[in-house]
N, C-alpha and C positions, 0 to 999 in steps of 0.2 A: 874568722870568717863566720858570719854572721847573717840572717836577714832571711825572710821567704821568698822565694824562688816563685811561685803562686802566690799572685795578691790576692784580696779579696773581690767581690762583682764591681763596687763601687769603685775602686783604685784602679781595676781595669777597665772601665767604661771611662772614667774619667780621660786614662792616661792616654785611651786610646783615640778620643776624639779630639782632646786638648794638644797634651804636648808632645805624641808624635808629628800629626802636622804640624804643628808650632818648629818643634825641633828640624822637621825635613826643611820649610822656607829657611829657618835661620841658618843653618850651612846650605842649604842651596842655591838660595836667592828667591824672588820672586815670581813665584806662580801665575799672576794675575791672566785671564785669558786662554790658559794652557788646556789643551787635551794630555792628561794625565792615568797615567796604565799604572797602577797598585798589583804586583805582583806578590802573590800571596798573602791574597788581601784579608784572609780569615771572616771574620765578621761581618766586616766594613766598617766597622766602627769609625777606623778614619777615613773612611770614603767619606762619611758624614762630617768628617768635622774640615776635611778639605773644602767644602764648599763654603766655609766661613770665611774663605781668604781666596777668592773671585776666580778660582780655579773655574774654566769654560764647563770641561765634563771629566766627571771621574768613571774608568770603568776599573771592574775589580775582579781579577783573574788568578780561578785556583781549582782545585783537583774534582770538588763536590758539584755533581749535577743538580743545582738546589731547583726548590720548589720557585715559581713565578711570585709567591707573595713572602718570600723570603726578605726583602724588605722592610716589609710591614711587619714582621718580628725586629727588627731591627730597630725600628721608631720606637716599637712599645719598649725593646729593652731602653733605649735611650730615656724616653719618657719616666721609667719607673725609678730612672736615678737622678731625676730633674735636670733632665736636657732636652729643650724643645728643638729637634732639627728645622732646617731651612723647609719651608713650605714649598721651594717647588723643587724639590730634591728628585723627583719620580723622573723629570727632564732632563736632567744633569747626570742621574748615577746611573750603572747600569753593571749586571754580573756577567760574566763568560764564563766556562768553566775549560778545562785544556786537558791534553792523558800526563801529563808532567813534562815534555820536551816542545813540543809545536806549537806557537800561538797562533789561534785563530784571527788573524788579523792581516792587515795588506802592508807589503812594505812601506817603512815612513811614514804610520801611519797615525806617531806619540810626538807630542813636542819634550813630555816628561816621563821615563819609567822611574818606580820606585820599588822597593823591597825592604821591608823592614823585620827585624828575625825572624826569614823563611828560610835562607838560601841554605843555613843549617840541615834543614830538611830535604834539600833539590839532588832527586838522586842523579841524573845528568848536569852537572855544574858547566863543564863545556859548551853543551850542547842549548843551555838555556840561559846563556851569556850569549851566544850567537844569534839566539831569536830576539832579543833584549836589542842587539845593536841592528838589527836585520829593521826593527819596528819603529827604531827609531827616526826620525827626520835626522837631514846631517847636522842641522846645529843644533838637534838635541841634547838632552843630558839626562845621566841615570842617576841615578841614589840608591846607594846598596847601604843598609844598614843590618850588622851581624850581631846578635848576641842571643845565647853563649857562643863564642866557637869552642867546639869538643872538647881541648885537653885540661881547660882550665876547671876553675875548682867546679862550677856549676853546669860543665858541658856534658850531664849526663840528665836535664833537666827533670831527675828524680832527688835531687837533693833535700828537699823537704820531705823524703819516704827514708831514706836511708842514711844513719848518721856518719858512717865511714864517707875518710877526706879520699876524694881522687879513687871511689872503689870502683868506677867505669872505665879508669885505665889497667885495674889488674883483676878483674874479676870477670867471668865469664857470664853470659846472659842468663841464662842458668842459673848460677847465686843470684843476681839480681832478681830476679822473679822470687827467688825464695822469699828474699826479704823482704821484697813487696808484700807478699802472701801473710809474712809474718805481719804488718803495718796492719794491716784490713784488718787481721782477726782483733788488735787493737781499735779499728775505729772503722767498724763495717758498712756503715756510712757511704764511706769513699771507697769502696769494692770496685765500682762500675770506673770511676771518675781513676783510680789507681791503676788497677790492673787492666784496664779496658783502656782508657784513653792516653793516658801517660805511658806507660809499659808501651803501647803500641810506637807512642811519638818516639820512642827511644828507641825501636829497634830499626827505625827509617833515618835514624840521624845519619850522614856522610861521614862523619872522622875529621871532615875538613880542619886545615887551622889556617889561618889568618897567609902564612905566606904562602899555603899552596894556591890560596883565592888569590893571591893573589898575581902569581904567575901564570890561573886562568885567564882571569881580566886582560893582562898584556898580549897572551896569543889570541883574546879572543876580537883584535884589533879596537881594545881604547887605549885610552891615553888616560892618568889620574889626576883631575886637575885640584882635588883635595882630599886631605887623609889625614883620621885620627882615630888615636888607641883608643880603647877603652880599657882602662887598667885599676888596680885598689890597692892595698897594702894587705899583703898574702902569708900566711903561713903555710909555709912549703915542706915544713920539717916530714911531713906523712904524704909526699908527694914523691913517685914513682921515678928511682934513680937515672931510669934508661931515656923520662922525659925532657923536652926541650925547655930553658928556660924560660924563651919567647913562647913558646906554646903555654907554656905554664900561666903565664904574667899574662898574656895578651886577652884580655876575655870577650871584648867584642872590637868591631871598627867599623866606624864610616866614611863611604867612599864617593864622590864628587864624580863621576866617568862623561869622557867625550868622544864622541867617533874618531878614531885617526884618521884622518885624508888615503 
């Protein structure tokens, strides 16, 4: 088990305007035309790169009441890693923000919702599965895209701060901070960006894994019209005995969802 868990700006600007959209049309289908709800949409990074593929409007909804020219940081980051977004993007995107359960928004009101590794973070997973299908039109469709879910090797996404395999399934929040603490005084740097931004994202993370989403999903009335693992080849040998295999193996999935009738 190998690899950065954190890429670098480049790798994530790229990845996030190119081939998440890329990747949501190719198991989705075709966007063209769609009013499109990005649920924890971070950045927006792909809000921007949605509009390359004739998406009508993108809006992008998440926790931070940002500034009105919040955008226009967005361009410049694009620009500074040589991507020039669509020119009339100011008419097509637009930000909401929500308290994490209720969207602001009228029923049926998405031809498309999507999510792509937030729902890890949704401290109500019931409750914002119901708004998801509440916003949707009836022959809409969602796109859940999960990664990490929790139990596997990088569902503590501190793995690049701490070398121990699986030490977020047996180690109390408490050591983890330590070693974070211990990380920084190695590379002080990243104090703010460790212990401040990371450290935080980990202590909001759900637990969830993969089949409890997905026995959300089903009471939260859809139906899965497509589904895939996301999986690697693991060493498990330092992997916590009382763990589930499938929890173990499963480290992200994406999900195709329909309104049930």
């Amino acid at each position: 088990m190998s690899g950065k868990f954190i890429p670098g700006e480049v790798e994530w600007v790229t990845s996030h305007y190119y081939d998440v959209p890329n990747e949501t049309v190719e198991f989705s289908g075709d966007l063209t035309g769609k009013s499109v709800l990005n649920l924890g949409c971070g950045e927006m990074l792909t809000d921007f790169g949605l509009l390359n593929l004739n998406v009508k409007q993108v809006v992008g909804l998440d926790l931070d009441d940002r500034h009105p020219d919040h955008l226009l940081g967005v361009v410049e980051k694009l620009q500074r890693n040589g991507i020039t977004p669509s020119e009339d993007y100011a008419g097509r995107i637009a930000y909401r923000h929500y308290d994490g359960v209720k969207f602001p928004f009228a029923d049926g009101e998405f031809d498309f919702v999507f999510s792509w590794s937030a729902f890890e973070h949704v401290s109500d997973v019931p409750a914002v599965l119901a708004e998801i299908r509440r916003v949707l039109r009836d022959d809409g469709r969602a796109f859940v895209q999960v990664h990490p879910w929790y139990h596997c090797f990088w569902g503590s996404h501190l793995s690049d701060y701490i070398p121990e395999p699986y030490f977020h399934l047996t180690q109390s929040p408490e050591w983890i901070k330590g070693q974070l603490e211990k990380y920084v005084i190695e590379h002080p740097e990243s104090r703010d960006m460790v212990l401040g931004y990371m450290y935080g994202q980990y202590r909001i993370l759900n637990g969830y894994s993969a089949n409890r989403f997905y026995r959300d999903v089903i009471a939260a009335g859809f139906q899965v019209l497509k589904a895939k693992l996301i999986s690697y080849e693991l060493d498990l040998s330092q992997a916590p005995p009382h763990a589930e295999f499938s929890d173990l193996m499963i480290c992200g999935t994406k999900m195709l969802l329909a309104k049930k009738a």
